[in-house]
C-alpha positions in Angstrom: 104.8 36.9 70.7 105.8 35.3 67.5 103.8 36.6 64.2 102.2 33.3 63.0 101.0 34.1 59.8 100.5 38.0 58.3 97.1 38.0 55.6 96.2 41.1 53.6 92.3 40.9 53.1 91.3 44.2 51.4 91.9 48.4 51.5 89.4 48.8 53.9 89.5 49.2 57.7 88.1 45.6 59.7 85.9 47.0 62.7 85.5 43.6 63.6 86.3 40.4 64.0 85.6 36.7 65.8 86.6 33.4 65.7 83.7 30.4 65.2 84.2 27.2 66.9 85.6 25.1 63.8 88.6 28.3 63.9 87.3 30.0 61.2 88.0 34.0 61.1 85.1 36.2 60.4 85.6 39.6 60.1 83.8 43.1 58.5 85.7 45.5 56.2 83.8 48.2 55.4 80.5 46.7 53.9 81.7 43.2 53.4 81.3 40.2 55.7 84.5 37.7 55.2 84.9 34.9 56.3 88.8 33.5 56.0 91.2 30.3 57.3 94.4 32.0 57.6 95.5 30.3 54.6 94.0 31.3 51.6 92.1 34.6 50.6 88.9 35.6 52.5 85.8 34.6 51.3 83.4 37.1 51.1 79.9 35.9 52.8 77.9 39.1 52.1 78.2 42.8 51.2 75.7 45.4 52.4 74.9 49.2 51.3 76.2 50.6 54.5 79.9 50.3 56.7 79.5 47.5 59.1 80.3 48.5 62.6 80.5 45.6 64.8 79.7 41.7 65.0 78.6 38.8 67.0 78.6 35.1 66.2 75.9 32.8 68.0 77.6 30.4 70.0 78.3 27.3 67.6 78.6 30.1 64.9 76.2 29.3 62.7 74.7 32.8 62.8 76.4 36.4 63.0 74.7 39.7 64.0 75.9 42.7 62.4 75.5 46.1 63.3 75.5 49.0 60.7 75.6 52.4 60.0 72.6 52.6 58.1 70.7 51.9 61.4 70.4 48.4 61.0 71.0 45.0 62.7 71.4 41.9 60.1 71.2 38.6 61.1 73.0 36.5 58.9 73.3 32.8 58.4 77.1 32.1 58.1 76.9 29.0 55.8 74.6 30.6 53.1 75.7 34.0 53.7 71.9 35.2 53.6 70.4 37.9 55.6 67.8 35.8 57.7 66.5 39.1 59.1 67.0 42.6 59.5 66.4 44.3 62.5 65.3 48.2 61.9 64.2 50.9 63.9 67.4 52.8 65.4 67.3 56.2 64.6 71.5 56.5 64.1 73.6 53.8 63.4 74.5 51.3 65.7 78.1 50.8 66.5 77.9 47.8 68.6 75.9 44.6 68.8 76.5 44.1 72.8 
């Protein structure tokens, strides 16, 4: 396929990424949360004390559930960029949210 568009967003690796509804791209570099429109630089939602893993966005992508390698879920309101929650209790981090 044709290369649409080609954005550099940061030294670190992305473990994850997703699209919301409105076409939004929100991705995790190391322990940032970004959230980017292809056209300009990424904004960055939230950064967290430990590598995010993985991601999820609630269906109408309001929300995203991240998992982390401090053992942690966060539930994160996309908008605000605020931790609504955070889920504890693993014992090792969690490399998926599915």
């Amino acid at each position: 396929g044709e290369q649409l568009a080609r954005q550099s967003i940061g030294t670190q690796p992305i473990s994850a990424l997703a699209y919301t509804p409105a076409g939004s791209l929100v991705l995790v570099e190391g322990t940032r949360l970004l959230e980017t429109n292809g056209v300009d630089d990424a904004l960055v939602l939230s950064t967290f004390s430990a590598a995010l893993n993985d991601l999820w966005l609630s269906p109408d992508g309001a929300l995203a559930l991240l998992a982390s390698n401090d053992g942690n879920d966060y539930l994160v309101n996309l908008t605000s960029g605020k931790t609504i929650t955070v889920l504890r209790g693993h014992t090792d981090q969690i490399s998926q949210t599915r």
